[in-house]
C-alpha positions as CSV (number, residue, x, y, z in Angstrom):
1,X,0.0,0.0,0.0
2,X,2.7,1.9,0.9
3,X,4.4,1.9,-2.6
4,X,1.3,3.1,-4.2
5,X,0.3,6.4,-2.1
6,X,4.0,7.2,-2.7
7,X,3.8,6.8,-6.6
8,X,0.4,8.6,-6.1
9,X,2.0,11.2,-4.2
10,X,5.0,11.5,-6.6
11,X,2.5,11.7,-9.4
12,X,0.4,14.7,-7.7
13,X,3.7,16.8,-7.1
14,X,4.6,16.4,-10.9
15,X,1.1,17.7,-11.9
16,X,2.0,20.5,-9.4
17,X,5.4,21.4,-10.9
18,X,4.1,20.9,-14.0
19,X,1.5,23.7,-12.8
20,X,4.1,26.2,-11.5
21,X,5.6,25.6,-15.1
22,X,2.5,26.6,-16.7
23,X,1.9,29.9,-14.4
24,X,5.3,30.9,-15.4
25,X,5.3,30.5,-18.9
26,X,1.9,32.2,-18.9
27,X,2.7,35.0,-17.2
28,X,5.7,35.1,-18.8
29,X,4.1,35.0,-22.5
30,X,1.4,38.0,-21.0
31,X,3.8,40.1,-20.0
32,X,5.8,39.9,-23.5
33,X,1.9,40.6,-25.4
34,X,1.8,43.1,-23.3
35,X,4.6,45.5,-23.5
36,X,5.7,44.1,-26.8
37,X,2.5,43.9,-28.9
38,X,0.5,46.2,-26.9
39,X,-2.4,42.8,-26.7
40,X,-2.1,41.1,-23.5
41,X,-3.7,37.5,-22.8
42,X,-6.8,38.0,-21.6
43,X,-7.3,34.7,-20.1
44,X,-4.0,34.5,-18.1
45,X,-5.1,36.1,-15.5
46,X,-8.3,33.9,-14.3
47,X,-6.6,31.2,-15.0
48,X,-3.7,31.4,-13.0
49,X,-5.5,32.6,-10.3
50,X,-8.7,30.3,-10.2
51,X,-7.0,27.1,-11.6
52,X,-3.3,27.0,-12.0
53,X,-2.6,28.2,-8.4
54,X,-5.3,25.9,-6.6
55,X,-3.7,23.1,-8.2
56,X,-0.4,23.7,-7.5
57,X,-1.6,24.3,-3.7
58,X,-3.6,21.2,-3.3
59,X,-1.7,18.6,-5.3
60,X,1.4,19.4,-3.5
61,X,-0.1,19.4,-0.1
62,X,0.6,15.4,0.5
63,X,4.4,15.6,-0.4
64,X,5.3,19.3,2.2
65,X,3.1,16.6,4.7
66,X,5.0,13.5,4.2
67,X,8.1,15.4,4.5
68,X,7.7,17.5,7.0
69,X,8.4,21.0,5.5
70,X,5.7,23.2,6.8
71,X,7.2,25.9,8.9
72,X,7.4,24.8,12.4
73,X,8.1,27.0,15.9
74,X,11.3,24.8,16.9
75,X,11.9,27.5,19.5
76,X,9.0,26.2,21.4
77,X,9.6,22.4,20.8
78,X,12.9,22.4,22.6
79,X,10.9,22.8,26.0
80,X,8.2,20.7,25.5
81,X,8.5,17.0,25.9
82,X,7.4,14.5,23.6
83,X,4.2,13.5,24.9
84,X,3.1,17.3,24.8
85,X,4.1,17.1,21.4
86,X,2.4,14.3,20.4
87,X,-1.0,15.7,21.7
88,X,-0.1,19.2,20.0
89,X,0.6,17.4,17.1
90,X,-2.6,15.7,17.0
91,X,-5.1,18.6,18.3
92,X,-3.1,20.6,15.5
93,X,-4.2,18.0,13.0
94,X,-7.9,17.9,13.9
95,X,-7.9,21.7,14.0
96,X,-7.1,21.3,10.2
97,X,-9.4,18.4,9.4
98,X,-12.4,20.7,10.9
99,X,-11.2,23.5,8.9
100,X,-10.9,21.2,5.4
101,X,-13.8,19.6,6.5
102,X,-15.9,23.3,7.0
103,X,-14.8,24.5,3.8
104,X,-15.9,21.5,1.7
């Protein structure tokens, strides 16, 4: 099972990339129509913001989780032990599954 969620995983962060890659060749492309033909792309815009960028966010989510690189306050985990930890991390992680939860 394992395997699979972590080729499903690496398979959402290349759709991700692959999203970043499309926001900057878009923007890229608009601002060139722009100052250089005087005709920017009018569909650029929206669809950065309301697709491109959502994707990018939500697809990549699974791999910053697995590997831990959401910002963390290590000043305050140096006092606390690991049981206090443990139950942060958890209250932390139902805080976020009422929020998803909420918003769907």
């Amino acid at each position: 099972m394992s395997r699979y969620l972590k080729l499903l995983e690496q398979s959402l962060a290349a759709i991700a990339v692959a999203a970043v890659l499309a926001m900057m060749l878009l923007v890229s492309l608009d601002v060139i129509a722009r100052y250089l033909f005087k005709a920017p792309l009018t569909f650029q815009y929206n669809l950065t913001e309301d697709y491109l960028m959502v994707i990018m966010v939500a697809l990549a989510l699974p791999w910053a989780e697995r590997r831990g690189v959401f910002i963390r306050l290590t000043p305050f985990h140096r006092f606390m032990s690991p049981a206090v930890r443990r139950c942060l991390y958890a209250f932390n992680n139902l805080l976020v599954a009422l929020m998803l939860l909420a918003m769907t």
